[in-house]
C-alpha positions, 0 to 999 in steps of 0.5 A, spaced: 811 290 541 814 284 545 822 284 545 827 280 548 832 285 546 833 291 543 838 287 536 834 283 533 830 277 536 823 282 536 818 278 535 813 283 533 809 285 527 816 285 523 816 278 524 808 277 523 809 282 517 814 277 513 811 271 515 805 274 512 809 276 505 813 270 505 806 266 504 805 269 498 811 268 493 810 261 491 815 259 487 820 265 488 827 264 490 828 269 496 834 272 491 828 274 487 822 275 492 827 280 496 827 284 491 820 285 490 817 285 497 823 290 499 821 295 493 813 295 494 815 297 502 819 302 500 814 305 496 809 305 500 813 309 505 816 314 501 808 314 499 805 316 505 811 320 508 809 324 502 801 324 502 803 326 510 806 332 509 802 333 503 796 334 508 800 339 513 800 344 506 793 344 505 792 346 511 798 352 510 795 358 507 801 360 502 804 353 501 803 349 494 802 343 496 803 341 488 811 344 489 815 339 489 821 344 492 816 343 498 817 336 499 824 336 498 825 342 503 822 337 508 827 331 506 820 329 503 821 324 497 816 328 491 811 323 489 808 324 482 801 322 482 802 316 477 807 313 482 802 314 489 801 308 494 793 309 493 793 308 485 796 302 486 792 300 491 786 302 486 789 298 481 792 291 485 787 287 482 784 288 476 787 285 470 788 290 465 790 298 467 791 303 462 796 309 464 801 313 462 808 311 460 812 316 463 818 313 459 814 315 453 808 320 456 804 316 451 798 312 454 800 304 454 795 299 457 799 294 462 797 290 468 799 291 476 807 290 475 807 294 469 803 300 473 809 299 479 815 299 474 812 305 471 811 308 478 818 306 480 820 309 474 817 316 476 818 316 483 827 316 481 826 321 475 822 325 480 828 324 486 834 323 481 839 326 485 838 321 491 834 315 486 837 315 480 838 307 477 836 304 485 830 302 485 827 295 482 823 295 476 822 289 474 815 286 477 812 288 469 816 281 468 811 275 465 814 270 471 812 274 476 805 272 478 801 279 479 796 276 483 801 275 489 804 282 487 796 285 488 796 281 494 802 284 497 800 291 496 794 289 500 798 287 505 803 291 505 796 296 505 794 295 512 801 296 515 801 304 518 807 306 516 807 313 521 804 317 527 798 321 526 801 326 526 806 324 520 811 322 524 816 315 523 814 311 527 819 308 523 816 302 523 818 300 515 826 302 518 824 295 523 820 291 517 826 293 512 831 290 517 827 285 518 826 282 511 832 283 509 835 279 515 830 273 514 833 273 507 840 273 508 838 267 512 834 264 507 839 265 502 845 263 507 852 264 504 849 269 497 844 273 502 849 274 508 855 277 504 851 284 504 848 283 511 851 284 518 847 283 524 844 288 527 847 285 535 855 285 531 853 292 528 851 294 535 857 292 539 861 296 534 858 302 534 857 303 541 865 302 542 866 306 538 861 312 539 860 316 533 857 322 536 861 326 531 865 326 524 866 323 518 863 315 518 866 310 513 865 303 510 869 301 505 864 295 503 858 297 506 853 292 504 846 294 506 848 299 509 847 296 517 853 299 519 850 306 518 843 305 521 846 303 527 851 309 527 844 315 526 840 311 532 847 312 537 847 319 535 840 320 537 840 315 542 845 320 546 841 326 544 846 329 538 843 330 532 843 327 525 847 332 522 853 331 527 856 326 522 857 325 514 857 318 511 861 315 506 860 308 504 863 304 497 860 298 495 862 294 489 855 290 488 852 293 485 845 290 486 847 290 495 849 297 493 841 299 490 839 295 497 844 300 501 841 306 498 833 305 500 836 302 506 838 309 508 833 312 504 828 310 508 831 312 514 832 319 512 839 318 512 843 323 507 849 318 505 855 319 500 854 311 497 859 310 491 859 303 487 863 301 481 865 295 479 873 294 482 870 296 490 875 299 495 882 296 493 882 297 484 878 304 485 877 307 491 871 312 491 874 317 497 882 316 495 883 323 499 879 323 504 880 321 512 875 319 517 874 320 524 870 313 524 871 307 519 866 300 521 867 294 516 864 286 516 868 286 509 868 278 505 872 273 509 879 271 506 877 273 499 883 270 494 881 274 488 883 280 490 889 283 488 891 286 481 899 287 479 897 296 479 897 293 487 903 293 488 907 298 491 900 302 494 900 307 498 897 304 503 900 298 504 905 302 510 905 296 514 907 291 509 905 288 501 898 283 503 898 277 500 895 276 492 891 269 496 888 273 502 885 280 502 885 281 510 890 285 512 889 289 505 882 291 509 885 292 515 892 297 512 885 300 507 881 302 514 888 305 517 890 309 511 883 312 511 883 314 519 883 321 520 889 323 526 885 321 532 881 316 528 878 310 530 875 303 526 872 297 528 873 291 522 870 284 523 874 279 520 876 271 520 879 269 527 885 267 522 888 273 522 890 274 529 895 268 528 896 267 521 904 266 519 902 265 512 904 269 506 908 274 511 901 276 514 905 274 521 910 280 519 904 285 517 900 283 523 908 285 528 908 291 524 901 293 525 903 292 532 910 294 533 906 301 530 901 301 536 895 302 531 891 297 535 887 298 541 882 292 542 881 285 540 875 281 541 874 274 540 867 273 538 862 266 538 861 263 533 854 262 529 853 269 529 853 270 521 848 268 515 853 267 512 859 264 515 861 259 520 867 261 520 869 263 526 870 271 527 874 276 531 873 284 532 879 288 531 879 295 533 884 301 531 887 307 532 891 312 529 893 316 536 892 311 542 895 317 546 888 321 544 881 322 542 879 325 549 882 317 552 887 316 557 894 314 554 894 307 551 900 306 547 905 300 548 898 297 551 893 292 547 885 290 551 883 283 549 876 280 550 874 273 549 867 274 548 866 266 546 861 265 552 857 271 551 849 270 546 844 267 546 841 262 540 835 265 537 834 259 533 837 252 531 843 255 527 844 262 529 847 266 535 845 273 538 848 277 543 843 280 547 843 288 549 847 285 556 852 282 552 853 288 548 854 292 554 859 287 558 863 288 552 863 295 550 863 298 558 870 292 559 873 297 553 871 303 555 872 302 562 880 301 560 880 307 555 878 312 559 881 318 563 880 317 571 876 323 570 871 320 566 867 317 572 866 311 568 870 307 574 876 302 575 878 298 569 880 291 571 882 284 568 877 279 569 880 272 568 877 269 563 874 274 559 878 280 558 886 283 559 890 290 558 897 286 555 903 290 554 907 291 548 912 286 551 908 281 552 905 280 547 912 280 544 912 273 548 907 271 544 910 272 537 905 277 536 899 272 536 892 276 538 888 271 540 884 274 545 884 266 550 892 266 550 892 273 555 886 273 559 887 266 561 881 262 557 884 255 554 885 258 546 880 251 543 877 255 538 878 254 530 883 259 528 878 260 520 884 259 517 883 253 510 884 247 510 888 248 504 892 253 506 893 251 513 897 245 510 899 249 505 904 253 510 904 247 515 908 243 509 913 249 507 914 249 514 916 242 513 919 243 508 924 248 511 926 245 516 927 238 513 932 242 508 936 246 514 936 239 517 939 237 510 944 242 511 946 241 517 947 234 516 952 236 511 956 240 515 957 235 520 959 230 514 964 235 512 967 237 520 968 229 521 971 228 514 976 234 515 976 229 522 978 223 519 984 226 515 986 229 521 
């Protein structure tokens, strides 16, 4: 396969492949056409993954290649013979199909979408532990045109999607990705909220390096941050079972996504969803992680509820009601185990902000020594904001982890210079990139003993502040005030807001001018009666 690099911008048979099933959905929204590209991929994979391994136990003398238990032993989806890739591949063109409603178990006569929906159906009664209410069945609807969804399943028909000797060559996991990137661009600001890019996603995880432990997300989207997580561990030769994912989501359509995402992978996840997300019904309350990664939605104004205040996790300072920020950041820290460690993107606003006592919650944040790095990123990396964004890395113990001692000490990276465009509108990092990035932290958190080397500032691009400094500052964490770049960059803070906090500001100072004015009036009163 033909690559530039390894976090997104391959231009082999994911790109053919959509390009192919892009052609076919006519008048279907992207919204719309995601759900039924996504659905037929994911069960064609889990078809063949089962017939794969349903070849293996023909060939075994005391298996029962009808036992649904020997499916499930293998991490194998049990497929029921109505729901298999080659009976709808039988069925894809002819106009009328009779087969049994597994619904009602009586015999019904549909066309090509009623036979997937029934087949959807069977596959999550069949696998309700992992299944049940994820999959789409919505293609026997009298909008969809049954040609395109016939032409699809040929389509998708002529991609293998394993090895000959059953293995993933997880070529559906690169197309999945794939797809659902094009139609978070396609989409733009809708599609995005659930889509991270894998170069993001990449630079996250390889700072962070979960080889072991619990992995969280408590806005996991799609489900990205957890793929990117797997493929580290085995990249490192560590095993899948070395870590335990837990994730929330509050869409509950994002959340069906994350799930076949993760599916399709052989990824065994605990994903909750509910309608009030992280803040108003958090799914995991008890439980601490090793490792929490999260792109949540960017200053978000409706998110606070009167039964917040108070809470628990607000140790460094109550978020404000219009800005949900450092809500995300306070939720993350709560939720680290003692010698845990995260990586959240947000809005470059809340690195200087002042507005609403987020100024003060960032002081307290920093004065706790429970931030570690900071990177400035470029901007045009997102589907679905333009608003500019940064990295902000946390940890509970700076003076563990296996790590050097760090307390009283912040690494700031300004990364601004760093990607590559990939097309007319969007940015990528390239593999280079991500490792210029990740080895500048991991150089300035290691013991000498590592033999990773020395760590030292580099003008320009990256510096190791002290608490002191930073103090100076005013507690600012723009990455450019410290290693020496011209700090140019919009700070993502709305108009509205920005004049908002401008104007209280003025009008604070217009009234203590007031006062002043009056004392003096007042001194020089006495004075003239004197």
């Amino acid at each position: 396969m033909a690559s530039q690099s390894n976090s997104g911008s391959d231009l082999g048979f994911e790109a053919e492949l959509f390009k192919a099933a892009d052609k076919l959905r006519g008048n279907l929204e992207p919204s719309e056409y995601k759900h039924v590209a996504l659905g037929l991929i994911f069960l064609k994979y889990i078809s063949e993954a089962f017939e794969h391994h349903r070849a293996k136990l023909l060939q075994e003398e005391f298996a029962d290649p009808e036992d649904p238990e020997e499916y499930l032993a293998s991490n194998v989806f049990w497929v029921p013979q109505e729901a298999r890739w080659e009976n709808l591949q039988a069925n894809a063109k002819r106009p009328q199909i009779t087969f049994i409603d597994v619904s009602t178990g009586k015999e019904r006569v549909g066309d090509i979408g009623n036979l997937i929906d029934n087949a959807m159906d069977s596959i999550e009664r069949a696998n309700a532990s992992v299944l049940k209410d994820v999959l789409p069945k919505e293609y026997g609807r009298p909008q969809l045109d049954k040609t395109m969804l016939g032409e699809l399943i040929d389509l998708f028909s002529k991609v293998g999607m394993h090895s000959a000797d059953g293995k993933s060559k997880d070529l559906l996991g690169r197309a999945y990705e794939y797809f659902i990137s094009q139609f978070a661009g396609a989409e733009g600001r809708r599609g995005g909220e659930f889509f991270t890019p894998r170069s993001v996603v990449q630079a996250i995880v390889e700072m962070l390096e979960p080889h072991n432990g619990r992995v969280y997300d408590p806005a996991c989207g799609s489900g990205g941050m957890f793929v990117q997580s797997e493929r580290f561990v085995e990249n490192h030769q560590g095993r899948r079972s070395d870590i335990a994912i837990y994730g929330q989501e509050r869409n509950h359509t994002t959340w069906k996504l994350c799930k076949m995402n993760l599916a399709v992978r052989g990824i065994d996840a605990d994903i909750k969803w509910n309608n009030e997300g992280s803040f108003l019904n958090d799914a995991f309350p008890t439980l601490k992680f090793d490792y929490a990664m999260a792109n949540p939605p960017f200053n978000i104004s409706d998110w606070w509820q009167p039964q917040l205040e108070g809470d628990v996790r607000w140790k460094y300072g109550t978020p404000p009601a219009g800005n949900a920020n450092f809500a995300w950041l306070q939720h993350i820290i709560h939720h680290l185990a003692p010698r845990g460690t995260a990586g959240v993107v947000l809005a470059n606003g809340s690195m200087s902000s002042q507005h609403s006592g987020e100024g003060e919650i960032r002081k307290a944040m920093i004065e706790g020594d429970v931030v570690d790095c900071m990177v400035a990123l470029p901007g045009q990396l997102f589907y679905s904001t333009q608003i500019p964004a940064c990295l902000w890395f946390l940890a509970r113990d700076k003076s563990a982890n296996g790590h050097r001692d760090r307390r009283g000490e912040i690494l700031f990276i300004d990364a601004r210079s760093l990607g590559h465009m990939v097309d007319r509108t969007r940015r990528e990092f390239s593999e280079s990139d991500i490792a210029t990035i990740t080895s500048a932290y991991h150089l300035w958190r290691a013991k000498p003993e590592a033999g990773l080397g020395e760590y030292q500032d580099i003008p320009g691009f990256c510096r190791s502040a002290t608490l002191e400094e930073i103090r100076k500052h005013g507690h600012v964490l723009t990455p450019g005030r410290y290693v020496g770049a011209e700090d140019t960059e919009d700070d993502g803070v709305p108009f509205t807001e920005r004049f908002a906090a401008l104007k209280a500001q003025l009008s604070q100072l217009v009234n203590q001018a007031r006062d002043k004015q009056t004392q003096i009036d007042n001194i020089l009163g006495l004075i003239d009666q004197a």
